[in-house]
Every structure is written in C-alpha cells, then in structure tokens.
N, C-alpha and C positions, 0 to 999 in steps of 0.2 A: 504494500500500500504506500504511495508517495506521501510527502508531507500534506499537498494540498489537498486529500483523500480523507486525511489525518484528521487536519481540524475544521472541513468543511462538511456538512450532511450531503448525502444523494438527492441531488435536485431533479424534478423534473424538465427538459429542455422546456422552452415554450414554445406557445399555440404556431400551426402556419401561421406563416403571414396572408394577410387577405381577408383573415376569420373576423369577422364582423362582430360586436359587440352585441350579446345577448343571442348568439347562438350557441345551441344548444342548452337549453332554459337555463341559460348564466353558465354553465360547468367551466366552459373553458374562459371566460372573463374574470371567473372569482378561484379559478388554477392557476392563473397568471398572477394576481394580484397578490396569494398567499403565495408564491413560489415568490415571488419580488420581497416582497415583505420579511417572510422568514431570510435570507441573504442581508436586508437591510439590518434587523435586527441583532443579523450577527457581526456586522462589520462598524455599522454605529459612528461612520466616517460622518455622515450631516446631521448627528444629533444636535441639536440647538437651534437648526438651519429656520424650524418653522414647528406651529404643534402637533404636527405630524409625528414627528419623532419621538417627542418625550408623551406621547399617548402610545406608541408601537411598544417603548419602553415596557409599557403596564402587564404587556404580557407576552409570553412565551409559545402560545398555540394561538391563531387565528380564526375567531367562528366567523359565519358572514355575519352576524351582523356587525363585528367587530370591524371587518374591512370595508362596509357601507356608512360605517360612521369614522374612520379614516378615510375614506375616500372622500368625503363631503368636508373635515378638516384642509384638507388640497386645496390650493387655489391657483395650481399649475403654473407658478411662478417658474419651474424648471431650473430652478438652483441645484435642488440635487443630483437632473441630470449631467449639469455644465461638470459637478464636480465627482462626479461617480467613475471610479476604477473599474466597474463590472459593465457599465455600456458599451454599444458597439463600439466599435469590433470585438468586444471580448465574446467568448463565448458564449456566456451568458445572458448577453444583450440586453441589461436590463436598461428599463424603462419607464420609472415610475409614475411619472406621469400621465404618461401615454395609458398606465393600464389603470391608475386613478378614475382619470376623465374616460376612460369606456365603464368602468363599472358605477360613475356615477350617473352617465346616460341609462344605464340599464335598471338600476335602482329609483331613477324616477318615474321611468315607464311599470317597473311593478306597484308603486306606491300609488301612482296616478289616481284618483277618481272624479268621477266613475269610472273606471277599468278600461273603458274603449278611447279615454283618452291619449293614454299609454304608448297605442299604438302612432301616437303624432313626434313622439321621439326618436322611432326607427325611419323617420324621415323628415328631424326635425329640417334640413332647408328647405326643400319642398314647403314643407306646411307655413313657414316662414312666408317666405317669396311670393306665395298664394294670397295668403292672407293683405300684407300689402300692398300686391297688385289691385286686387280686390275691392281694396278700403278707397285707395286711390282714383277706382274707376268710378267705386261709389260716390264719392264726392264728388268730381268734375261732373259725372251725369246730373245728379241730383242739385250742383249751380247754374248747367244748364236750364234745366227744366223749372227751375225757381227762381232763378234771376233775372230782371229785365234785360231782354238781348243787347240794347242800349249800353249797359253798364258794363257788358264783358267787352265790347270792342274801341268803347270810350279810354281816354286818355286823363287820368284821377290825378290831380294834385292840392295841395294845400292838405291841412289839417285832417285827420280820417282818411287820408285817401288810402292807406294800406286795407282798411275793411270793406273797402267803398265793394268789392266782389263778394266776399263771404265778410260776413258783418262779426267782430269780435267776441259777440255772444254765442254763434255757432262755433268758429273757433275753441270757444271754453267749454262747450257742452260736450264736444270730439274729446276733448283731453280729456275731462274728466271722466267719459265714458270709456278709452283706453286704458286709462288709471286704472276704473274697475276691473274692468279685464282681465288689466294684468294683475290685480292683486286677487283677485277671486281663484284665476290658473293657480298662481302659486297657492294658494289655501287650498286646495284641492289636488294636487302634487304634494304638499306638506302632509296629506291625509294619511301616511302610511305607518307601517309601525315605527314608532319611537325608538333613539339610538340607546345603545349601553347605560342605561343609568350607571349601572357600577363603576366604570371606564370613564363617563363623564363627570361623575363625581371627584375621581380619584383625580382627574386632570384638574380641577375647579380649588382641589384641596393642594396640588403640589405639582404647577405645571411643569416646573422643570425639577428635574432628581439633582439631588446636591451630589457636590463632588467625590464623599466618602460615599458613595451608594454604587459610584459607575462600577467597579470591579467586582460587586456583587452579582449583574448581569448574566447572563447566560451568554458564549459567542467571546470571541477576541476583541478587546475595546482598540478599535482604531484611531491613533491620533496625527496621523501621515503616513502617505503615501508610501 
C-alpha cells in the first residue's frame, strides 16, 4: 500500500461528465457532493475560507440533509476552488462548487411547492426567458391597446414626460406585483423540510473551532501546500 493509500480513504471517482443535476433521483449529485466533502474534511486546507467549512467540521459522516444545508451555506464564491490541490487536473477533480450549486438546484426542485413547481428548475433558463418575454409583450400590447395612439408616437417633454406613455402609477402597480411574485416563489420553494437543527445550532453556538480543537479532527490538518 503506498503512502497516499495510507492516509487517504477509497474514494469513489466521480459522476460522467454531462450527468445533469438530479439524475437519477439525486444518487449521483449527492455521490458527488459527499465524495467532495468527505476529501475536504480531510485535508481542511480552506477551513476559515467561508461557513462552509467550520459546519463540515461538525461532523465526520454526511446524511443528505447534512449536505442540502451545506450546500445552501455556499455562495459559490469559488475561493476554495482557486485554492484546492485536489482540482483538475488532479485526479480527483474536485469541484466544490460546481457540485454545491447542482445539488442546490436539485434541493429546490424537491422542496418546491406545490410539487409541479419543481419541475421549473430543471429548466430554470427556459422558464426565465419565457416568462420575461412574456411580461414584456404583455405590457407593450396592453399600452397599445390603452393608450391614446396620439401619445405613443408624440414627442413628450417638460415635467412628466417620462410617464407621459405608461403613467407612474402603472409602473408601481408592475413592481409591486413582481415583488409579490417573487416573494410568494421563494415562500413556496422555502416550503420544504427544514435544515439540521443540530448542525445549525452547533454553528450558531461556535462558528469557528478554536485553535486547540483542530488536531482533534479526524483526517491530516493541512496548513500548506
């Protein structure tokens, strides 16, 4: 057995490439995640980096929920990847970001409600794109068809004139009704089961592990390259 044999576990490689996030009802997005994770845990090179790390800390085995409420910690700033020894090219290729942001696409699609919402994540630019075209063509029709023809091909200046086409009050009534929108989605994507109380308490109670604790760890504590 080599040394790196020695003091590394038997990983599993990761998923092809191409495999799309939430195939195969999560197995291979949350194989990926806990194969990244467990490597990160042991090498502990970006502990500090973000609260990512000092929540991976908390524990030594990965449940999913564990890794849906790390993954939502992320905010794909991609510092760990700039600094990570295990990315490509290595063999291991890790990526944690990249399997962060799939498994949080995936976790909002099962958490969604109503349920058929869900399925607007597995294509969330599509449903984007749509939706703004949409909105877009709704309004210019509908000033059309409500405003004097006079006013759209007239020439507005002085005071008012930016409303003088769609009047200020419509403007505010769009926004706020976007507003809604989008705070209702997100309450209804928030609908799902709740992260780690335990995990998040522990984080709440001692975000970062003090210095006499690191060599308690499980895994090699990395402090350079």
């Amino acid at each position: 057995m080599s040394d790196t044999e020695a003091r590394w576990p038997t990983l599993a490689p990761p998923p092809p490439s191409g495999r799309r996030a939430g195939e195969g009802a999560g197995s291979a997005t949350l194989a990926e995640a806990r194969r990244t994770m467990e490597i990160c845990n042991a090498c502990r090179y970006c502990e500090g980096f973000c609260p990512v790390f000092p929540a991976m800390e908390l524990r030594r085995a990965f449940s999913d929920g564990d890794l849906g409420y790390l993954a939502n910690l992320c905010h794909n700033c991609k510092g760990c990847w700039h600094a990570c020894q295990y990315a490509p090219p290595h063999e291991w290729g890790l990526n944690l970001p990249r399997a962060f942001a799939d498994l949080r696409a995936e976790t909002y699609g099962e958490h969604a409600w109503p349920r058929g919402f869900g399925r607007l994540f597995e294509r969330n630019g599509m449903a984007v794109s749509l939706a703004t075209a949409l909105s877009l063509a709704a309004v210019m029709i509908l000033t059309m068809l409500l405003q004097d023809q006079a006013a759209l091909t007239a020439s507005h200046t002085g005071p008012g004139a930016f409303y003088a086409v769609i009047p200020w009050e419509v403007m505010v009534t769009l926004g706020l009704a976007e507003l809604t929108k989008s705070a209702t989605l997100n309450l209804l994507v928030a609908h799902g089961t709740p992260p780690d109380r335990t995990i998040m308490c522990k984080i709440v109670e001692s975000p970062i592990a003090p210095p006499e604790r690191i060599g308690d760890h499980a895994g090699p504590v990395r402090r350079g390259r």
